[in-house]
Each structure stands twice: as structure tokens, then as C-alpha cells.
N, C-alpha and C positions, 0 to 999 in steps of 0.2 A: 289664520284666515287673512285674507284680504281684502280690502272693499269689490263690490261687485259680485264675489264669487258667491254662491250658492248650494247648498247641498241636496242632493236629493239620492235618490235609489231602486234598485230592483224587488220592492216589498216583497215578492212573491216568494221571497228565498229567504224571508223570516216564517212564513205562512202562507197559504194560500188563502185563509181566512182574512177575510178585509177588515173584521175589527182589530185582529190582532193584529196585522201590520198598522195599522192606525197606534195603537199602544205602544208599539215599539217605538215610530218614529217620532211618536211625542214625547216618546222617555228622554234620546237621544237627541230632542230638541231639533230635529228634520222635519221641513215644514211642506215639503216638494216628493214629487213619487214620480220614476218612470212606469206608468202601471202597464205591467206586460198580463200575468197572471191575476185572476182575484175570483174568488169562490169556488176554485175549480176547474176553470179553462178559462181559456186565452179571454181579454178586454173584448177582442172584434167580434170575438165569435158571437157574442149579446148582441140583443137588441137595440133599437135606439131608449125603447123605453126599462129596457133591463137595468141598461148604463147607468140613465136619471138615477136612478136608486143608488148607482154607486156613488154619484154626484152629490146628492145629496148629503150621505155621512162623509162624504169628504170636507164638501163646505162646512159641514157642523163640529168637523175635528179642524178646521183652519189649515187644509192641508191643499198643496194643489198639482196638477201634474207638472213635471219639467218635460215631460214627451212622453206620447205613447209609445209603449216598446212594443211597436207591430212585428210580427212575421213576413211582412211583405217583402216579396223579391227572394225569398227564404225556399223556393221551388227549384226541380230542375230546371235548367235550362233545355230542355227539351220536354219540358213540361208542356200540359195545355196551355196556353197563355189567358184566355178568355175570361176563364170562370176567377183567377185570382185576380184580374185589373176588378171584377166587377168587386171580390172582398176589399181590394183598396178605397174604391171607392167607397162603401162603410166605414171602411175608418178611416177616412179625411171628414166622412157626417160623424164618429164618432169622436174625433179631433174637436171637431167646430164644437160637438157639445161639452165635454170637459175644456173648453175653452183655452185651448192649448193649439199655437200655430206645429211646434214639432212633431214629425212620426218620425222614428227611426225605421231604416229601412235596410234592404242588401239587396247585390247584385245577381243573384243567382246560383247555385252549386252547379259546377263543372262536370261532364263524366270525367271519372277516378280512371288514372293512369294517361291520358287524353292530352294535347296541347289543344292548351286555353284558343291559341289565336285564331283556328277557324270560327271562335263562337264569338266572335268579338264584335261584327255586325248586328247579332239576334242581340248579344246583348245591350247594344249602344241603343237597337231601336224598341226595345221594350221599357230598360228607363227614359227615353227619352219620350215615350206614352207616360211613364209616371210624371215625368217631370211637368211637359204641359200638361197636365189634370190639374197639377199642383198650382201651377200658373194662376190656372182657372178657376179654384177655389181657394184660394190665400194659403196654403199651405206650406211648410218647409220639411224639408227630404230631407233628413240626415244619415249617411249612410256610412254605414258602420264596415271597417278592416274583418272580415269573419275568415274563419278559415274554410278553405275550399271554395269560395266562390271568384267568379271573376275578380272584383278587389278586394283580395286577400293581403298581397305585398303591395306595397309604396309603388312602386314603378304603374304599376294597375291602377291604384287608388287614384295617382295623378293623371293619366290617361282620363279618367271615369270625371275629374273635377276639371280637367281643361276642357273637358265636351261638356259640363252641364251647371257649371259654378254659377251662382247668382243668389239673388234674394230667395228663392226656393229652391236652389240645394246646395248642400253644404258639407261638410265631414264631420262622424263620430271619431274621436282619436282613440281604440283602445288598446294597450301598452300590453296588455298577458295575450291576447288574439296575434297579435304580430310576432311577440315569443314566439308563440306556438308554432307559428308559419317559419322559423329560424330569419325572420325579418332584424336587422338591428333598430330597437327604438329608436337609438341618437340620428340615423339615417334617414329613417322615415319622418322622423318629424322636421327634421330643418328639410325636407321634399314638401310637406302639407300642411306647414305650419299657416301659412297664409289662407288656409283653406278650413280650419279648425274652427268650427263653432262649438262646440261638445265634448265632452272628456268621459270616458267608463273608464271608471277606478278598480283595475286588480292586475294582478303582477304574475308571472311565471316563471319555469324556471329553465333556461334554455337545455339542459343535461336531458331532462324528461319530459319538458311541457305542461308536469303540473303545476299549478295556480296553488297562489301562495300569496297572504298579505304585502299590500302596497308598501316597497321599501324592503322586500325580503325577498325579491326573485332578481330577475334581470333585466325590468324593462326599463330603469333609469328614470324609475316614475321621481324620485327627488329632483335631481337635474331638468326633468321635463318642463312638468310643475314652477320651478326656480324663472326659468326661463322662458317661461305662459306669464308669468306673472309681472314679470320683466319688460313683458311684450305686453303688457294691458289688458289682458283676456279677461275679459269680462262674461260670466255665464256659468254655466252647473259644470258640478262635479258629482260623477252619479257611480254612486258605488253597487258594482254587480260582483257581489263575493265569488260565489263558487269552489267558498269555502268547508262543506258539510263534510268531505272526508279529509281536511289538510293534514299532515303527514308529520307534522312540526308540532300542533295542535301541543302534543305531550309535554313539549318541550318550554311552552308557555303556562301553563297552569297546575301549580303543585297536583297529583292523584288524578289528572285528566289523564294517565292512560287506563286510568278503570272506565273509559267510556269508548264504547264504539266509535262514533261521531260526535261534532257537535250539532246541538240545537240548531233551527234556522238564526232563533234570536241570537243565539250565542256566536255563530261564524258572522250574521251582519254587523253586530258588536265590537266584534275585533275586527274587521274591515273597519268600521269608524273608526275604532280609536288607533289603527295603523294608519289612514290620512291625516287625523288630527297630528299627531307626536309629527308627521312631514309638514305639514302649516303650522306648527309653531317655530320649525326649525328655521325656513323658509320667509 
């Protein structure tokens, strides 16, 4: 570890149960949640006064969010535009009430087989609608490398943060999502390193694209990490496994091929303790 940094995670992918993701990250000493999922469905989809209740046993477990992991921007790009700005806007009111300035966000999925570039107007002017909202209610935009959507690769991502960089938006950096997209980590990040307020912790592996603990695929997440650190990065490191069917699994745990899968707990588990063995090295 290092001063400043922080940990937090995707509970939803120990449980969708919010007590037990509460149990988990207090086992594992995680004091921070990106809470995307909890009891069921999506954070935004509740109420304002649903949420309170989530709030509530969160204050009581001393846990707090490092961002909402919204769906927003998570539509076609020929979607209706109307009815999702108006779900955004509950969750910037559900933002303010978990008292958390970050939502993560995306740009939009592309039609499949399609060059991006004629969409590149609808898309500059539909975030640049999130962005001033954001403006407008103190909010920060983090917006995450996904695949298929407008910024998916580095070259995009930086397009998307030369049009909209500031105190309200800023970039998720994640290392297995850019895999996926055959992006080279080392490339993309000396592109958006200056642009990086966020880190989602999980790793892939460019041969097949599956997700594989941090330090065991190829997104150069040690190096990255080494070199965040280096540079003074200050803020979360948020671990989204996406580990429940890993392939390796066997390979780490005496008789673990007599199991299907692992547990939620057990793949959020080994995502922590493959960051931690990288921040000690580090």
C-alpha cells in the first residue's frame, strides 16, 4: 500500500445481498464500495427513500461508497436519448445522497460491424448533456474504457477527455476491458495517464480475453500500478473481479477442481489478495 490509496470494490460480485457484502468487506478490512448492484437490482433503479435504507446499514458497518457504478451511457447509441438523461439524473440525486461526488459512467455501445466515426457527433453531444448536468449539480463523471462503446481504445478515450476533462469528468483506468478490446495497457496509459482519477482492478488475458487475477493476465497491471504510484496517484483502487468461472481457479487451490466455480466471496478474495502480493511488491 501506499499513502493516499484506498480500496474499495464491486460488492455485488460477492453477493447481491447487502448484508453480506457488508461481512465480506469488513473481513477483508475494505472500508469503501462502488455499489453498482444491492438486493437485487441496480442502486439507480430504488428509490430515493429505498437507497436511505441502504445508507443507513452502510453508515452502521463504517463503510462508504468510492462511486456509484451507474449504467449510465450504458445504451445504444441510437437509443432513445430522453428517458435515460432523465435515470441520470436520479442518480446524481442518488449520488448526493450516499454522499459520494463519483458516478461512473460510459459512452454508449456502437452498432456491431459499423464505423464508430459517423456517431461521433451524437456521441460528443449526449455526454456533453451529462457533463453540464454534472456541472450543475456538483457531480464527477468517470468514465470507464468498456468495450464496444465509443471509448473503448485509448485513441477514443482521449478524444472523449480532450472534449470534456475538468473538475467534472475525468477517466476510470481499466486494465482487463482494454485487454479485451486488443488495446496495449503500456500504450493507453502513458495516452490518459494525465486524465486518470480511478483505477478498476482486474486483468485479462490477450490469447482469449478471459479475466484472470490482477498480475496474471496482460494488462501490466504491476508496471501500471509501479508507475501511478510513482506519479502521486492519489485515490481508489476498486476491485471488479469477474472472477466466478476463472479457469486457473484449479490451479490455485489444493481439490478446487471438485468445484464448479468459485463463490462470489471466494473470487472477490483472491482478486484482493492478488492486488495486495502487487502493493507489497511495489
Amino acid at each position: 500500500m501506499w499513502d493516499g490509496i484506498l480500496l474499495s470494490g464491486f460488492a455485488d460480485e460477492i453477493d447481491m445481498d447487502l448484508g453480506k457484502q457488508i461481512e465480506v468487506l469488513k473481513k477483508l478490512d475494505i472500508h469503501h464500495v462502488e455499489m453498482r448492484g444491492v438486493n437485487g437490482k441496480g442502486l439507480v433503479e430504488y428509490s430515493i427513500n429505498e437507497a436511505k435504507e441502504f445508507k443507513k446499514q452502510l453508515d452502521e458497518a463504517g463503510i462508504r461508497l468510492s462511486s456509484v457504478g451507474s449504467p449510465i451511457g450504458k445504451i445504444k447509441i441510437t437509443d432513445d436519448f430522453a428517458p435515460h438523461m432523465e435515470l441520470y439524473k436520479h442518480t446524481v440525486e442518488i449520488a448526493h445522497l450516499m454522499d459520494v461526488p463519483y458516478i461512473r459512467m460510459f459512452s454508449f455501445f456502437m452498432p456491431e460491424n459499423e464505423s464508430y466515426a459517423p456517431y461521433r457527433g451524437k456521441v460528443m453531444d449526449q455526454l456533453g448533456q451529462f457533463v453540464d448536468y454534472a456541472k450543475a449539480s456538483q457531480a464527477v463523471l468517470l468514465h470507464e474504457n468498456e468495450k464496444d462503446i465509443y471509448g473503448d481504445v485509448a485513441d477514443r478515450c482521449l478524444e472523449i477527455m480532450k472534449e470534456f476533462y475538468g473538475d467534472h469528468f475525468k477517466a476510470v483506468f481499466d486494465f482487463a476491458n482494454f485487454v479485451q478490446c486488443k488495446q496495449n495497457t503500456l500504450e493507453a496509459y502513458e495516452m490518459l495517464k494525465s486524465y486518470i482519477a480511478y483505477i478498476h482492478v482486474k486483468d485479462a488475458l490477450w490469447s482469449d480475453a478471459s479475466v484472470v487475477p490482477a498480475g496474471m493476465g496482460d494488462g501490466h497491471v504491476e508496471e501500471i500500478l509501479k508507475s501511478l504510484k510513482a506519479g502521486g496517484y492519489q485515490g481508489f483502487l476498486s476491485l471488479e473481479p469477474h472472477l466466478s468461472d476463472f479457469a486457473g481457479f484449479d490451479a490455485l487451490e489444493q481439490n478446487a477442481s471438485q468445484k464448479k466455480k468459485m463463490s462470489g466471496e471466494e473470487a472477490f478474495t483472491l482478486a484482493y489478495e492478488s492486488l495486495k502480493k502487487i502493493l507489497e511488491k511495489i
